[in-house]
N, C-alpha and C positions, 0 to 999 in steps of 0.2 A: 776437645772434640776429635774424634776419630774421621775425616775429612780428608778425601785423597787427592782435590782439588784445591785451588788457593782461594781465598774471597776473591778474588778479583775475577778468576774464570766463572764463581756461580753468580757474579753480580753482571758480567757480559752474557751469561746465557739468560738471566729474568730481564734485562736490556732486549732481547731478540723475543722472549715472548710475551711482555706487555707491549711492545710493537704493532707484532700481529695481531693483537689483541683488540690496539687501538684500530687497526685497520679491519680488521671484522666488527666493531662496535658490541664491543662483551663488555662492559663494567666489571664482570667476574668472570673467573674459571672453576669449575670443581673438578679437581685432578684424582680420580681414583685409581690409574696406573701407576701401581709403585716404580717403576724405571721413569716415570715423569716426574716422581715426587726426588727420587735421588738425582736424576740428572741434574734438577735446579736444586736444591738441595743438600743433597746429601743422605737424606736418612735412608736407612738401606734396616729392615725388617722382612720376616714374611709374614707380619702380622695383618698384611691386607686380605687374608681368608675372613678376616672380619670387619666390619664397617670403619671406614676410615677416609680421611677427605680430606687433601691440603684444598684449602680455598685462596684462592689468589687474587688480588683487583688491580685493575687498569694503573693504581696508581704504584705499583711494587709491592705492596702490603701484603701480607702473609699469615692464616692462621693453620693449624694442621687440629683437624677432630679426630679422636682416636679414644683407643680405650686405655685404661690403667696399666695397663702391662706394656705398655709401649711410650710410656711418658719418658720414662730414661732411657730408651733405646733414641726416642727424638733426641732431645736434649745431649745424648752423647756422640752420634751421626751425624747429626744438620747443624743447619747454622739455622733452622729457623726458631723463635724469639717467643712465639707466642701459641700456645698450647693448650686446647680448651680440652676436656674428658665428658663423653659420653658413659653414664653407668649403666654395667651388665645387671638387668631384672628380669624376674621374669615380665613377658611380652615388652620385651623395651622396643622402643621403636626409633633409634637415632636420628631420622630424618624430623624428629618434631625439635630434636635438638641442633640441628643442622637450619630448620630453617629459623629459630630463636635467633641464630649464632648470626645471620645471613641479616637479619633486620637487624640485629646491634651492628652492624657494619653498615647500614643505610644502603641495600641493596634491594629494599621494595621496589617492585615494577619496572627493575632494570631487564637489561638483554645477558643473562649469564652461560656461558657454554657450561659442558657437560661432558667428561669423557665415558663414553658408553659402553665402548668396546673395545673391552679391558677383560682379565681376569679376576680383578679387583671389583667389578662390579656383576650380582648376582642379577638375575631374574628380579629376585623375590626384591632385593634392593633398588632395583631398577621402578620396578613398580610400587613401592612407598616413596621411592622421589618424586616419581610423577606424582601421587597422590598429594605427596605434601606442597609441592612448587608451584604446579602448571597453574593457581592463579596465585601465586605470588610472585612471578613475572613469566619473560620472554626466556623458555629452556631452550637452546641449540644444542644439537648434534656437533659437539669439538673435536671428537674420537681421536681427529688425525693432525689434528695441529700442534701441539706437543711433540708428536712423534717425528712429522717431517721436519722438524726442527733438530731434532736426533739425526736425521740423517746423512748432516756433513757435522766429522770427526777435526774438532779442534786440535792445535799439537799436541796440547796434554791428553787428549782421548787416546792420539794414533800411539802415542807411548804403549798406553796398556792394550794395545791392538795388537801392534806387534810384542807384545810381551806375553802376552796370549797367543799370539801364533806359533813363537817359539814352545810355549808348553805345551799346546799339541803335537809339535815335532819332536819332544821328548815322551811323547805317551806314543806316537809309532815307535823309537826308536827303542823302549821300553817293550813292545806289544812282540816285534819283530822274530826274535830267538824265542820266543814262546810258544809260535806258529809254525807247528809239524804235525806229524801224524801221529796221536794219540795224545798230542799237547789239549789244555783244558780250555775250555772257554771264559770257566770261573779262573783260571791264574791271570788268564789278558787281560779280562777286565778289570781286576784287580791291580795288574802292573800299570796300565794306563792313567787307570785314575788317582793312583797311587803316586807316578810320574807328575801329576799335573800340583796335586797337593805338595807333593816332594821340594817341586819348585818353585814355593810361596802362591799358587794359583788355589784357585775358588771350586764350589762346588757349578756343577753344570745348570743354566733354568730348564733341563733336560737330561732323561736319562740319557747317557751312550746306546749307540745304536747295535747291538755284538746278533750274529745270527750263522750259523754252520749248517751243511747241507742243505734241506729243504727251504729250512729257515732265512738262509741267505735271500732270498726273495721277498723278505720283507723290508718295513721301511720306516717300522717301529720297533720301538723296548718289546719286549716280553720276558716274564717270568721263566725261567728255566736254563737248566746250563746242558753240552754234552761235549763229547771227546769229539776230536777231530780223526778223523779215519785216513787211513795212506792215499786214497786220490777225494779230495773233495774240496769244498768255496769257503769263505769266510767273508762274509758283510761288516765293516766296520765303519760307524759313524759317529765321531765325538766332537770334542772341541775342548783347547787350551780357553782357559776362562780367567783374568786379570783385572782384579776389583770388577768382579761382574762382567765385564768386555768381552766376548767371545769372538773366538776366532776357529772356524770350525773345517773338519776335513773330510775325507768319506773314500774309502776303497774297499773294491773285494779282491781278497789273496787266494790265490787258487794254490789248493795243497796237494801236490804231485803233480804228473802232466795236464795240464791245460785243452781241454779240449776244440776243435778246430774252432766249434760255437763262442767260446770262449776269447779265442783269440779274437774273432769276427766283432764281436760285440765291445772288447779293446778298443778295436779297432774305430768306431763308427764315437764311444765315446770319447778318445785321443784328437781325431780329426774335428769335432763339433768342440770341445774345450778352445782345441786352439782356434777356429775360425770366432768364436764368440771374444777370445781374448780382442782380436780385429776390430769389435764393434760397443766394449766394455769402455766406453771414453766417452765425455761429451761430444754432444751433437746426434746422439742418440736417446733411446727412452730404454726402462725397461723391458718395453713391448719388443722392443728391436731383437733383445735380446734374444727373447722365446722364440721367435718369428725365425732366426736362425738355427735357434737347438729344432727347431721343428721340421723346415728343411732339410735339413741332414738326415735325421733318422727316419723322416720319411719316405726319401728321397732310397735309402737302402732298406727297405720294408719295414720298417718296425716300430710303424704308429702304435699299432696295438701294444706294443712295451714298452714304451715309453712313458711316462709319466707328464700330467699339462700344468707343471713349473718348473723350471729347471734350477731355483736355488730362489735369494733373498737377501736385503739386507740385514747385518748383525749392526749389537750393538750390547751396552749394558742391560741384562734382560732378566726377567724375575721365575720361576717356577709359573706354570708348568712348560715352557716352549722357552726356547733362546729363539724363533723366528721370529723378523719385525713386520710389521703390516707390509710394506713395500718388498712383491715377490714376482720376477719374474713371470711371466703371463699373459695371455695373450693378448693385447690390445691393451696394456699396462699402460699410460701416457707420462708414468714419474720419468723425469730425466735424469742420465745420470751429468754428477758435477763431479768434481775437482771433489777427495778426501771423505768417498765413500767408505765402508769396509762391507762387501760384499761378498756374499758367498756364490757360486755356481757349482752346480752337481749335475754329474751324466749320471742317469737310475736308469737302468735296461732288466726288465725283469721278463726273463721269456718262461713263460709258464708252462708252453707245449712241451720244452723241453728239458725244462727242471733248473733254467742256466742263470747265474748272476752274473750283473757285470757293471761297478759302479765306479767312479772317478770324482773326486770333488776337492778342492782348496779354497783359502778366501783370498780375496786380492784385495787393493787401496788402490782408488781410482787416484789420475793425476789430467793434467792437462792433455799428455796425449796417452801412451802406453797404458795400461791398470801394472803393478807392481804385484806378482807372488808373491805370498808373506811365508809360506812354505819353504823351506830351506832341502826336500823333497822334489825331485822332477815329477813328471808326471808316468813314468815309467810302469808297464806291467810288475806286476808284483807277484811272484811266485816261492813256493816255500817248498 
């Protein structure tokens, strides 16, 4: 088995979530988040564009439904044991096979959760579950139980955290000498992600974020590449990725002189990174956090450019988004603890006057301080 984890770490994490389990009164869980199914597991596929269900019960027990094409990708990933196959027909409909699977396990008329929201789970899938369950028992809403259970990084986790961090500090330092005036957009991205593969690292569950001129102002991937001109911006946002663990960063390089707007907007996100470092610790929440990046910028006018999150928790994360449900925001009430991997981002996007200005690393939260995994200051950056 192909296994980055020991049994011992995936039999303390199914320890921590039939727990919970017992404590919300689920008899079952149905995991259709592939980063829930690897995290206790192992099996690492993108085969969840198609139906697929680890089912879990109260008492440790384990089956994974899936299709044929993914029986030996189980079986060579996970440690899990038992393996049923749904067959591809036309109009199949897996959930008649899911709830068969659900009554050979004596789970009639129990309380089963549900993860709902997921990428893993379609509309169309969503609504043949309900059709087939709601009277074959009590379905909850579990969405997030699995997940905030991700969200403190065991030592073996914080390994590939910073092992990830480090490989995005090799795709800036990669990116760097690339970034001039008439340098390409297609070679940085290339060297970056190029950088991160280089160094035994993963693909990203997200494109890199590359955008010049105009484009700098965005906040997404887009199709297209161009030359960098003697005075102009560069948007960049990626992340080193380590058995799936991401560890993510975010700057814009400004190409030739810098203009005052420029500097200003440095400026507003320099001062708000570091005041949020201040309150990036227990005894705070997420909310706490935004409620500061909020303050700040708008405290120097520039509610309107600002953007209403200012980062999120990472973690092992699957296509399409390396973001985890826990983001920054307003009246957020997660707390943070001890051995988070958290990202923060300053996004100033002034559109009156064409101007980028972005700042982002991840950190590991600790008892008091949060840790930069960035081996990078947070320094302007100019080419």
């Amino acid at each position: 088995m192909a296994l980055h984890f020991t049994q011992d770490e995936f039999a303390s994490r199914l320890e921590r979530l039939t727990t919970r389990m017992k404590e919300e009164k689920l008899a079952a869980m149905l995991l259709f988040a592939q980063e829930s199914m690897y995290w206790l597991t192992g099996y690492d596929t993108f085969g969840y564009c198609f139906f697929q269900t680890l089912v879990v019960k109260a008492d440790g027990s384990m089956v994974l439904l899936t299709r044929s094409a993914d029986l030996r990708q189980a079986k060579h990933t996970s440690n899990i044991e038992h393996i049923e196959i749904w067959v591809d027909r036309v109009n199949a409909d897996p959930t008649m096979d899911l709830k068969n699977l659900l009554s050979d396990l004596d789970l009639l008329g129990t309380r089963i959760g549900v993860e709902y929201d997921t990428h893993g789970m379609t509309g169309r899938v969503a609504r043949l579950l309900d059709r087939q369950l709601t009277s074959f028992g009590e379905m909850v809403d579990a969405s997030l139980l699995v997940s905030r259970l991700r969200l403190i990084k065991s030592p073996a986790e914080i390994l590939h955290v910073e092992k990830a961090a480090s490989l995005a500090d090799d795709a800036l330092d990669a990116a760097l000498p690339l970034i001039h005036a008439g340098g390409s957009e297609a070679d940085i991205l290339a060297a970056m992600q190029g950088a991160v593969f280089a160094g035994g690292g993963d693909y990203p569950a997200n494109e890199f974020i590359i955008g010049s001129g105009a484009d700098a102002l965005l906040c997404r991937y887009k199709a297209g590449r161009r030359t960098l001109d003697a005075q102009d911006q560069l948007t960049l946002e990626w992340a080193g990725v380590s058995a799936h663990y991401h560890a993510a960063m975010m700057r814009t390089v400004v190409v030739g002189e810098p203009t005052n707007r420029h500097r200003e907007l440095y400026s507003a996100c320099r001062e708000t990174i570091q005041a949020i470092e201040m309150v990036l610790r227990p005894g705070n929440t997420f909310g706490t956090v935004f409620d500061v990046h909020a303050k700040i910028m708008d405290e120097r006018g520039l509610t309107r450019h600002r953007l209403n999150a200012c980062g999120y928790s990472l973690g092992a994360r699957f296509s399409p988004s390396w973001m985890e449900h826990q983001m920054f925001h307003i009246g957020n009430p997660e707390a943070i603890e001890p051995n988070m991997s958290l990202f923060v981002h300053m996004i100033i996007m002034d559109s009156d006057s064409g101007t980028a200005m972005t700042l982002g690393q991840t950190y590991l939260t600790s008892d008091g301080a949060p840790r930069p995994l960035s081996r990078f200051g947070l320094d302007f950056i100019t080419a």
